[in-house]
C-alpha positions as CSV (number, residue, x, y, z in Angstrom):
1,X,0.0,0.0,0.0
2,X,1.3,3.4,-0.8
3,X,1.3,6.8,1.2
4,X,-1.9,8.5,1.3
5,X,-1.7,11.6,-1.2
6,X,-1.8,14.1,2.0
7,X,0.5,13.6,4.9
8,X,-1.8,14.4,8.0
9,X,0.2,15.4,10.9
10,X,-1.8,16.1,13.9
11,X,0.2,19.9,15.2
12,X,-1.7,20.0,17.7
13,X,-1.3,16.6,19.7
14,X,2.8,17.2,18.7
15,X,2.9,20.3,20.4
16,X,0.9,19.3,23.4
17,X,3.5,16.6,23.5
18,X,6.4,18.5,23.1
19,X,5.1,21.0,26.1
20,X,4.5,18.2,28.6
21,X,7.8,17.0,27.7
22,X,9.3,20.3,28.9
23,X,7.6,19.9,32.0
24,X,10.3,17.3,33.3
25,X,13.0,19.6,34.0
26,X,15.1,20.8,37.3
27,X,14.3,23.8,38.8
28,X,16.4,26.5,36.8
29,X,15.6,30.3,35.8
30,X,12.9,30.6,33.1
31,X,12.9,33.1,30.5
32,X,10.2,35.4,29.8
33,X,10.3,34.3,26.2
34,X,10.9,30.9,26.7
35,X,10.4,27.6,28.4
36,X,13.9,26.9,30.4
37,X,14.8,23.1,30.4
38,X,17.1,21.5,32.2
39,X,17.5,17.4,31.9
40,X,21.2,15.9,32.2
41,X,20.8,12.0,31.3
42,X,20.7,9.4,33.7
43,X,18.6,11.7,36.2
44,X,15.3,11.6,37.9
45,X,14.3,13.9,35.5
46,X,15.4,12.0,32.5
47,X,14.1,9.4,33.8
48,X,10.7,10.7,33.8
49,X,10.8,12.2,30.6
50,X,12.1,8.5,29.5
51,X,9.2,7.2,31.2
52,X,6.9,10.1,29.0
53,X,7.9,9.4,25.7
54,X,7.6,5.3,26.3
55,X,4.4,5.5,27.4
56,X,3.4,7.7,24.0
57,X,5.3,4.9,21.8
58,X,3.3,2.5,23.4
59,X,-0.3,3.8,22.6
60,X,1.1,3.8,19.1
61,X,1.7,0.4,18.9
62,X,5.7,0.5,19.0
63,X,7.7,-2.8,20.5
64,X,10.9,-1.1,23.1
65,X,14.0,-2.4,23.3
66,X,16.6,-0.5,25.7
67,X,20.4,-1.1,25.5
68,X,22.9,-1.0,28.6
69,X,23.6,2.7,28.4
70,X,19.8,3.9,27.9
71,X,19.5,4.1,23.7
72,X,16.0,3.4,23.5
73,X,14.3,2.0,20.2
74,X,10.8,2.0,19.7
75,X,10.1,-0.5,16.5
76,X,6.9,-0.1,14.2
77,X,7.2,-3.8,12.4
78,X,7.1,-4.1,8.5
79,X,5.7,-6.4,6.1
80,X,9.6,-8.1,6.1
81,X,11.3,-8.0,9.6
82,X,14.0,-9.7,8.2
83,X,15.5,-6.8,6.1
84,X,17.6,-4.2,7.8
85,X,15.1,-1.4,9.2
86,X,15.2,2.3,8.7
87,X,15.8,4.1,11.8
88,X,15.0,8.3,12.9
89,X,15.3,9.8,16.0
90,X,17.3,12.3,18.5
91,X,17.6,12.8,22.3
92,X,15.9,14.6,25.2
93,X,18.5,15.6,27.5
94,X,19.0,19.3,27.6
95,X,22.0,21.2,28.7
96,X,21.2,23.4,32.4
97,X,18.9,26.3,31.0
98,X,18.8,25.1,27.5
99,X,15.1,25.1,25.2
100,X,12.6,22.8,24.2
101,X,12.7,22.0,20.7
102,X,16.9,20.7,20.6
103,X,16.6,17.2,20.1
104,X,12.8,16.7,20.8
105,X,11.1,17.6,17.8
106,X,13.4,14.7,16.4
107,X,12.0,12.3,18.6
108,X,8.7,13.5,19.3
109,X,8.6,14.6,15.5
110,X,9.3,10.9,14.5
111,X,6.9,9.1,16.8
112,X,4.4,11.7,14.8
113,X,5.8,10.9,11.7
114,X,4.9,6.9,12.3
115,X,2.0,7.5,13.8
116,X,1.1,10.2,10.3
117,X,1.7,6.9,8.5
118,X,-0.1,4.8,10.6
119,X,-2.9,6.8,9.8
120,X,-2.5,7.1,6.4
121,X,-2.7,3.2,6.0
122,X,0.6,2.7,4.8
123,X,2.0,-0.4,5.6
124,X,6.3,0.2,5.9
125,X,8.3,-3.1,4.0
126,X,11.2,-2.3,6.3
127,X,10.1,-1.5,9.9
128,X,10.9,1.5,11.4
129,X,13.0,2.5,14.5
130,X,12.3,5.7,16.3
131,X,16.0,6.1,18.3
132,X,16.2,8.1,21.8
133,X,19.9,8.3,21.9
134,X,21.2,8.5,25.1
135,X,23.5,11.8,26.2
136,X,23.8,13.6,23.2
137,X,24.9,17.1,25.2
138,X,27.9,16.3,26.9
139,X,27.0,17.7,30.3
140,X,27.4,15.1,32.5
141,X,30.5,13.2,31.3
142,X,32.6,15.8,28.9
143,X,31.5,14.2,26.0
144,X,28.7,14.8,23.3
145,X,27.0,11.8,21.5
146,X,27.5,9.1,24.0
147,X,25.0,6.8,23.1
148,X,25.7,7.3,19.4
149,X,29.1,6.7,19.7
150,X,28.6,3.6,21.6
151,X,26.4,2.3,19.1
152,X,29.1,2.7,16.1
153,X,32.0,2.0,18.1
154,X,33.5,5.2,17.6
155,X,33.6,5.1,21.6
156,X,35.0,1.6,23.1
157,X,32.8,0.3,25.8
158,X,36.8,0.2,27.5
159,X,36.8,3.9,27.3
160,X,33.6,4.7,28.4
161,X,34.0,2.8,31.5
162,X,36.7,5.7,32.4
163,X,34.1,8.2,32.2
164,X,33.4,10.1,35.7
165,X,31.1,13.3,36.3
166,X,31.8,16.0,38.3
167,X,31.3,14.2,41.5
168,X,33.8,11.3,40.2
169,X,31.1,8.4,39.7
170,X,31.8,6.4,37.0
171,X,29.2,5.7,34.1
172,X,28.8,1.9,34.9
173,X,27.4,3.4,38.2
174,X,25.3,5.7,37.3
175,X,23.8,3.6,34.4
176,X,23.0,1.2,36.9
177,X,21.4,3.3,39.1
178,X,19.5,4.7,36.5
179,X,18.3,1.3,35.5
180,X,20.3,0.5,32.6
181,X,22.0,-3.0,33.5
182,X,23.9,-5.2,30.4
183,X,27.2,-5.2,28.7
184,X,28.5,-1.6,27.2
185,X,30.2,-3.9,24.7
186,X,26.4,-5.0,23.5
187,X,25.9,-1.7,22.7
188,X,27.9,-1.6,19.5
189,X,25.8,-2.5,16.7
190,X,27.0,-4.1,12.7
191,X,27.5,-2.4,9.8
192,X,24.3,-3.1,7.9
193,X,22.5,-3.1,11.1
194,X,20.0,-0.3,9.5
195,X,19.4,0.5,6.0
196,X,19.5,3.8,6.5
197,X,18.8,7.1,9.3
198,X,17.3,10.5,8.9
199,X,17.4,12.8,11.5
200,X,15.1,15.7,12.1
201,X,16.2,18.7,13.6
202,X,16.2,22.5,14.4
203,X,18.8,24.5,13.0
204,X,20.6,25.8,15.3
205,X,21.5,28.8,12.9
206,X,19.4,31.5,11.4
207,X,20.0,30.6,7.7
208,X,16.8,29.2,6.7
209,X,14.5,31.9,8.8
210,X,16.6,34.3,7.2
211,X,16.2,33.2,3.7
212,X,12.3,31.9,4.3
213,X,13.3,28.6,3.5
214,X,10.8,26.0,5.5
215,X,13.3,23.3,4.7
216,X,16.8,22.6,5.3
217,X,18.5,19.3,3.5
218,X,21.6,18.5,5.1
219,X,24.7,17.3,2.5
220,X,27.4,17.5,5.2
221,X,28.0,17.6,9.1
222,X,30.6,19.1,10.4
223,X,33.1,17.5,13.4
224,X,34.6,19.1,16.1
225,X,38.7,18.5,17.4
226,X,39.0,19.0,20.6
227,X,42.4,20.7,22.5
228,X,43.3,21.7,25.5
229,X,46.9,23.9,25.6
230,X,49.0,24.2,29.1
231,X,50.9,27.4,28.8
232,X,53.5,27.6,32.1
233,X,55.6,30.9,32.8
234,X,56.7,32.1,35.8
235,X,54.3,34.0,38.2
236,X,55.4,37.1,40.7
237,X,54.8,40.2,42.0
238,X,52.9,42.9,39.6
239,X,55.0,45.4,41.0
240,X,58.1,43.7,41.5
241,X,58.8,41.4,38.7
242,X,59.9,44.1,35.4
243,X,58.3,43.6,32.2
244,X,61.9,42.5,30.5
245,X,62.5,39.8,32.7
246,X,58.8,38.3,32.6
247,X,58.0,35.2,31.4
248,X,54.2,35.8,31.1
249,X,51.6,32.9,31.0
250,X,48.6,34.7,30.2
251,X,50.3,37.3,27.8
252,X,51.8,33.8,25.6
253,X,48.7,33.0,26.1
254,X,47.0,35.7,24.2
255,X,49.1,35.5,21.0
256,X,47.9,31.9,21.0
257,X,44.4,32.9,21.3
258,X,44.9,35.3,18.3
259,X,46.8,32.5,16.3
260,X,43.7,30.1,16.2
261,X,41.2,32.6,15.0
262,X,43.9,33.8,12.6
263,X,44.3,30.1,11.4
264,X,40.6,29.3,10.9
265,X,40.4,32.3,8.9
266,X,43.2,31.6,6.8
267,X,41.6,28.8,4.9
268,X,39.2,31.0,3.4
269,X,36.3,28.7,3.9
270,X,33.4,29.5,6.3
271,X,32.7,26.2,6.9
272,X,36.5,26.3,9.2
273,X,35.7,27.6,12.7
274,X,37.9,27.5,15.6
275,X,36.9,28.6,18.9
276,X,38.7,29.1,22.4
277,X,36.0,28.3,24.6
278,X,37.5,28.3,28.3
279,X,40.5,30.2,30.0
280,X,42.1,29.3,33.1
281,X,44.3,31.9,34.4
282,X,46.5,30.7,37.9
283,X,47.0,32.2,40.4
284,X,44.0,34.4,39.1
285,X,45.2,37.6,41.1
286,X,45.0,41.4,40.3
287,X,48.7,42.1,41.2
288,X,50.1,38.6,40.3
289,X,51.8,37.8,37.5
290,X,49.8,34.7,35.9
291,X,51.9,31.8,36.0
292,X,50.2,29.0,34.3
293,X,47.2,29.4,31.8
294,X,44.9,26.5,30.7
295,X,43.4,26.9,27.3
296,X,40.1,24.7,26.1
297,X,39.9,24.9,21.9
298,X,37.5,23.2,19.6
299,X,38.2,23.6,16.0
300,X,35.9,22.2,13.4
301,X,35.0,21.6,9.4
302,X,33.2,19.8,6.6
303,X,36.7,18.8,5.5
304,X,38.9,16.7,7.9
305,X,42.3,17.4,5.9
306,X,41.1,21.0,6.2
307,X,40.8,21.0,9.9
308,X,43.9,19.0,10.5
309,X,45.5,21.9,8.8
310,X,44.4,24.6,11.1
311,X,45.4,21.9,14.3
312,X,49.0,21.9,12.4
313,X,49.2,25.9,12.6
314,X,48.2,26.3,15.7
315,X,50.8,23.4,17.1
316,X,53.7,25.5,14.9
317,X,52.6,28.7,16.4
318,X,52.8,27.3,19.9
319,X,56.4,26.0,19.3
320,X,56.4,29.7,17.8
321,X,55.1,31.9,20.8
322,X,57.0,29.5,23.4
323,X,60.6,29.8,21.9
324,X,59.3,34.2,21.7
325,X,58.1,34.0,25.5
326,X,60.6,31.8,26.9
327,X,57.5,29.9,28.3
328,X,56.5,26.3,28.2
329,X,53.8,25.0,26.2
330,X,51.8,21.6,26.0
331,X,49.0,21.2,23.9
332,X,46.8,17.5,23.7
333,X,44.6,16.7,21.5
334,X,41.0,15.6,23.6
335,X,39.4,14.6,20.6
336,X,38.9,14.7,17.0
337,X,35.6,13.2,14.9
338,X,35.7,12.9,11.7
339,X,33.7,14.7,9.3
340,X,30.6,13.2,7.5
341,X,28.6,13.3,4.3
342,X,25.0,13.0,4.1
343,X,24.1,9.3,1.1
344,X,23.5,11.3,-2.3
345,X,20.6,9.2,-2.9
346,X,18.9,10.3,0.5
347,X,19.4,13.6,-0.1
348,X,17.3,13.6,-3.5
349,X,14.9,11.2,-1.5
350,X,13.8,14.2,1.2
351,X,13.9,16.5,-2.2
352,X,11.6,14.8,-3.3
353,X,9.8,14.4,-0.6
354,X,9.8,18.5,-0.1
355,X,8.1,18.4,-3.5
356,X,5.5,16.4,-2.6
357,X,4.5,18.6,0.1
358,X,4.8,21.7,-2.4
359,X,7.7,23.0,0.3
360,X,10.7,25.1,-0.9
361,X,14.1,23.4,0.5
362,X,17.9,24.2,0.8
363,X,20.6,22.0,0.8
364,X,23.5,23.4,3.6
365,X,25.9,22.4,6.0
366,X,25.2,21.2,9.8
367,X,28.1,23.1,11.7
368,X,26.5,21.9,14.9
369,X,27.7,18.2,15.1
370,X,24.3,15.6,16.0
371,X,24.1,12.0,16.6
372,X,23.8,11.5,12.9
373,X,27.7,12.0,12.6
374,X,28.2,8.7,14.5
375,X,25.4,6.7,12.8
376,X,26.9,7.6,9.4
377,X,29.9,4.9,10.4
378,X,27.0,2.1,10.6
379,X,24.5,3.3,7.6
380,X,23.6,6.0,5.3
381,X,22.6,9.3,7.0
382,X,20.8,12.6,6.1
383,X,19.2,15.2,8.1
384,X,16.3,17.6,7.4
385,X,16.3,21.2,9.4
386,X,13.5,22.9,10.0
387,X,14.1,26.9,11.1
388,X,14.1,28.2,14.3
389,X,13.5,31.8,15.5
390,X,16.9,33.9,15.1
391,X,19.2,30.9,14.7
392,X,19.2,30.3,18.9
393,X,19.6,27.4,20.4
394,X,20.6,26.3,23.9
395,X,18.7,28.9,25.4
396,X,15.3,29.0,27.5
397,X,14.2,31.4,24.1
398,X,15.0,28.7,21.3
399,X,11.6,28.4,19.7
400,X,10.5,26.2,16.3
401,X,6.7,27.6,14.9
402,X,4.1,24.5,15.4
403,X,3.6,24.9,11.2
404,X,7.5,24.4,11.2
405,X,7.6,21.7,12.7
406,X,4.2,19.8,11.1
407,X,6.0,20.3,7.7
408,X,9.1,19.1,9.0
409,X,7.6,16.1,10.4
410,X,5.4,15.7,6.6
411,X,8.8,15.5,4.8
412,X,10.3,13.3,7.5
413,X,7.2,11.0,7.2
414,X,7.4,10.8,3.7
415,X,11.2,10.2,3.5
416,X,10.7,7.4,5.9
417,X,7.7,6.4,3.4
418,X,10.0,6.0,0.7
419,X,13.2,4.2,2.2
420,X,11.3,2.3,4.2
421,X,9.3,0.8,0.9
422,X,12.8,0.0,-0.6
């Protein structure tokens, strides 16, 4: 059976859903123009919403499975089980004082989406999986995409293992005490496990509000590198220690702070950013000379060979500015993902989908990095963006329009329509 001619997604119940959702939140400031949400995984909170979004996947007729770190998939059956499925989804948690739409119009959104087919009468080939990834902000444990990682092996179960929170409990703990018992190792899944994943999304940028786009096509996602740089002078008295003699931390520090913007802007590409994020000054005194400075960097692109490039320049210009400053200087790489490309042929599948619901579209970059850019190592990925108001994100004010959103979810039912009848 074929999708009905007209795609009925029901706003309203979406958005009812997508409010009570942002009800399960800790106590944080609220915005006047916004809803604040705050929901770090593996929480009461999170558990609850968990428990919210479970209970909706059930009325619609969904089988759960959960893994041992809290990846959730919710399973519509097709007319052959045996073939690989086609999966969609996001996450719920929310950074402290973040919005409601990041990541939960992608899970809500494609609960709707099967349900939109449901209705329709369409009967999937392929079943689909609606994913809730666990811990795609990186709030608890330092590291974005948790669950995602996990699942592609682009994170060892091993390695994970080693990851503490602030208050220095381990993950296997706190999974455990959330609930989520098993093997990390069962988490990682086979190549060929899915046939394919589409993501749906919020910008994060202002590009399609700004151009009146209603649709956003994703060809590439960008991936962070991650650094952190030691510089280490010699501290001392403000008023004692004379400027030719100093060996100045922070002020070594500030040419290297220069040097990465000046690198990322080098290439000539705006898709190469490079951002230094955090600054740790010691002994952080008025009339003290700063001795040591800590320096948190995150450098990203659509190109890896690109970005390694600006990672290069900014090593050399370290070796640079410590041989000029007669300072020390360590840098470590954290982390570095690599890029990823969106499958040509899903691409042209959500155009044409976009067509079908007479909706303009744009095909652009992701320079926020998602949980699609670790499923791409297991299947073929795309994502489809829907705007949001002035490009903000991560804030109580982050807002997606309800007719926004019901068009996303139409082209995101209709993409899963077509893959899933493959």
């Amino acid at each position: 059976m074929t999708v009905a001619p007209q795609i009925g997604v029901d706003t309203k119940r979406l958005m009812a859903e997508l409010h009570a959702l942002a009800e399960f939140t800790e106590p944080t400031s609220e915005s006047v123009d916004g809803t604040a949400v705050t929901r770090v995984v593996f929480t009461a909170m999170d558990q609850k919403a968990r428990e919210y979004v479970e209970g909706l996947a059930r009325e619609a007729g969904l089988s759960m499975r959960t893994d041992a770190v809290g990846n959730t998939f919710f399973r519509w059956e097709g007319r052959e089980p045996c073939l690989a499925p086609i999966a969609t989804g996001s996450h719920i948690d929310a950074i402290p004082n973040a919005g409601m739409y990041d990541g939960t119009v992608g899970v809500l959104g494609g609960l709707e989406a099967v349900r939109t087919l449901q209705a329709s009468g369409f009967v999937p080939r392929r079943s689909i999986e609606v994913i809730l990834f666990t811990s795609e902000e990186p709030t608890r444990f330092g590291i974005g995409c948790l669950g995602s990682r996990l699942m592609s092996g682009t994170l060892s179960a091993a390695d994970a293992a080693k990851l503490l929170d602030k208050d220095e409990h381990g993950l296997d703990e706190i999974r455990k005490a959330a609930g989520f018992e098993g093997v990390l190792e069962d988490t990682r899944l086979a190549q060929g496990t899915y046939a394919a994943f589409v993501e749906l999304h919020i910008e994060q940028g202002p590009l399609l509000e700004q151009e009146q786009v209603p649709i956003g096509i994703v060809t590439h996602i960008a991936a962070p590198a991650s650094l952190k740089i030691t510089v280490q002078g010699e501290g001392g008295h403000a008023g004692t220690m004379l400027m030719p003699v100093r060996r100045d931390a922070l002020v070594a520090a500030a040419e290297i702070i220069a040097a990465v913007e000046a690198a990322a802007l080098r290439t000539g590409v705006i898709d190469t950013v490079a951002t230094v994020g955090m600054c740790d000054v010691f002994p952080g005194a008025v009339n003290s000379v700063p001795s040591r400075v800590q320096l948190s960097l995150d450098v990203r692109d659509t190109d890896q060979a690109r970005r390694d490039g600006v990672l290069a320049e900014i090593a050399a210009e370290c070796a640079r500015v410590a041989a000029a400053r007669r300072v020390t200087i360590k840098h470590e790489l954290v982390n570095a993902d690599a890029p990823a490309a969106s499958d040509a042929g899903m691409v042209e599948t959500i155009a044409e989908a976009c067509a079908a619901e007479n909706l303009a579209s744009k095909r652009m970059v992701s320079r926020a990095y998602h949980d699609s850019l670790f499923m791409a190592r297991l299947a073929p990925v795309a994502m489809i963006f829907i705007p949001c108001r002035g490009g903000v994100s991560h804030r109580p004010d982050e807002y997606a329009a309800p007719e926004d959103i019901a068009r996303g979810v139409a082209v995101l039912a209709r993409t899963l329509a077509s893959l899933s009848s493959q």
